[in-house]
N, C-alpha and C positions, 0 to 999 in steps of 0.2 A: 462398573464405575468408569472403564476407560469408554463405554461407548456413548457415557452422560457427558465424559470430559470432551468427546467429538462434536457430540452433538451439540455442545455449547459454542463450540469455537465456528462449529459451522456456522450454527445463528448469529456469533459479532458478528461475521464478514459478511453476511447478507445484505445489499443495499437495498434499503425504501426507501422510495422516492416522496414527495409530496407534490400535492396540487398547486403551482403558485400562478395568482393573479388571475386576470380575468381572462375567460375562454372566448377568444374572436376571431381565428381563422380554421379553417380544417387542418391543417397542419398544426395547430395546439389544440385542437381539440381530439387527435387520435395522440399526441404526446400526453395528456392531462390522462385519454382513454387506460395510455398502458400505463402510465406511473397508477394512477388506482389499483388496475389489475394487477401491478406487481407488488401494491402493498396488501393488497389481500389474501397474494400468494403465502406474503412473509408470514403475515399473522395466521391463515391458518397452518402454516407450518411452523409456527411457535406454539399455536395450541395443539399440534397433535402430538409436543414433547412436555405442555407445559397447560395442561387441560386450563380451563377457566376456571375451574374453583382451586387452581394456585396462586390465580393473581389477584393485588387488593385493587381498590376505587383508583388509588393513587400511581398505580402499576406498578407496586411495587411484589416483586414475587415470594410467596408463603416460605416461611424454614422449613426442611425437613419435611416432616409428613404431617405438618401442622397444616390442615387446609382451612377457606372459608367455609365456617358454620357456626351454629348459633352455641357459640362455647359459652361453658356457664352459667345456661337460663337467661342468658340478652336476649333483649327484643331486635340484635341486628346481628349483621352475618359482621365476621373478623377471623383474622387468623395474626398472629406472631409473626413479624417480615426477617427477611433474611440476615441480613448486615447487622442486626443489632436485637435487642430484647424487647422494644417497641414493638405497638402492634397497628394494626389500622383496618376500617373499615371495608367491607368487600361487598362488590353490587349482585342487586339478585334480580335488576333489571336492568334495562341500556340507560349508559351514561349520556346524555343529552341536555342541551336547554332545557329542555320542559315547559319553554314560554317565559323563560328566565334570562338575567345575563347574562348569569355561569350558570355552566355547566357540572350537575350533580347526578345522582342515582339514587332509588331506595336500595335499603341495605336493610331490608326486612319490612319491620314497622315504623324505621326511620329513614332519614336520609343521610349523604355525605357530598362533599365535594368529590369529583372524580375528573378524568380524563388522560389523555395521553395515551401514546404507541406508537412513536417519532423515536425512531434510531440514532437522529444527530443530535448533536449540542449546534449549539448558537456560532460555534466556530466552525461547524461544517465536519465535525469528527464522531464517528462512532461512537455510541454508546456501548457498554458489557450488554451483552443479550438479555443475562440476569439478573440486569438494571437498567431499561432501558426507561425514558423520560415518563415523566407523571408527577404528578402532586405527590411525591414520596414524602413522608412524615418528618424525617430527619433530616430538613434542609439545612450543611456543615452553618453553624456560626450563624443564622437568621431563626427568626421566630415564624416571619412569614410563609405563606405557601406559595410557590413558585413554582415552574417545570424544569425541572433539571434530569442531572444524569452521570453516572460515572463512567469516564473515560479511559481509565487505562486500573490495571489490577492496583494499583499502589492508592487507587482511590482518589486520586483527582477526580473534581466536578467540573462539573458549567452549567449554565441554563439552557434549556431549549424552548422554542416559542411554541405558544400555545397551539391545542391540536385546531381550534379556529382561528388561528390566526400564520398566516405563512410569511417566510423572510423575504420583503419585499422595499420596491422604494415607499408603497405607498403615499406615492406624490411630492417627497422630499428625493435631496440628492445622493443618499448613503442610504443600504438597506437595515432593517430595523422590525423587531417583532414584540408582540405584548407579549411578556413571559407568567403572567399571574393568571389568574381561571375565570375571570370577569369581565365584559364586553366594556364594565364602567372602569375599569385598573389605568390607573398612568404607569404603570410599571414596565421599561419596556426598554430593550436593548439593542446594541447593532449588531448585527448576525450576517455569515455569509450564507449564499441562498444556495442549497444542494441539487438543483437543477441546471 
């Protein structure tokens, strides 16, 4: 137990970086190089504590030893999430466009909405490692789906901007990201940019 309690604390403080804006000199384009590389480091070092069949579509992470599988006789993969008695879909392919606006995944014989594995909120803070941003099911006090994230143990949230879309000016004077899962969403917040 205490070397799952390490290893959790290790994954908060791990910083991922993201890609922001457009790549146009060598010098951001070997910056853009390592932030990938070091978010690919994080994530496989989340999965080699926290395989992929413990995380759902939404990233949100499975209870206990309740993994994704076809519980039930469903025609889609889910598992029970952590925080609460809710449960949510889990992919059994890559989460992607698909030639879409959002971004979804099959989850067997069906589909879901999916995305996320962004360590910040929209304020530039750390996410819990296990609950770091995605379409989690249980967005506090909205119906909608949004990218969010708990911040600190007592469960404070915030949003985090979508995993296509980075906190940027995008052409106004304050930075600002779409926080919901679709290219067509006006939903979208001011955010400080973790680069």
């Amino acid at each position: 137990m205490m070397h799952l309690l390490l290893t959790l604390m290790s994954l908060a403080s791990m910083r991922c970086t993201q890609l922001q804006g457009s790549i146009i000199t060598t010098e951001q384009r070997i910056r853009s190089q390592d932030s990938i590389n070091q978010r690919e480091h994080n994530l496989n070092l989340r999965s080699k504590f926290f395989p992929i069949h413990h995380w759902t579509a939404g990233n949100t992470l499975c209870r206990g030893n309740n993994y994704c599988d076809f519980h039930q006789s469903t025609k889609y993969t889910w598992c029970f999430t952590d925080y609460s008695d809710s449960w949510d879909y889990c992919c059994t392919g890559s989460c992607d466009f698909h030639q879409n606006s959002y971004v979804w995944c099959q989850t067997g014989t069906e589909w879901a909405y999916c995305g996320g594995n962004q360590t910040y909120d929209i304020q530039a803070r750390h996410c819990l490692a296990t609950f770091p941003c995605g379409l989690h099911q249980e967005v506090p006090g909205n119906d909608e789906r949004h990218f969010w994230c708990y911040v600190d143990l007592r469960l404070n949230w915030d949003y985090c901007c979508a995993p296509w879309n980075t906190c940027d000016k995008h052409g106004y004077s304050y930075n600002w990201c779409y926080i919901m899962n679709s290219k067509l969403s006006d939903k979208w917040q001011e955010c400080i940019p973790t680069l």
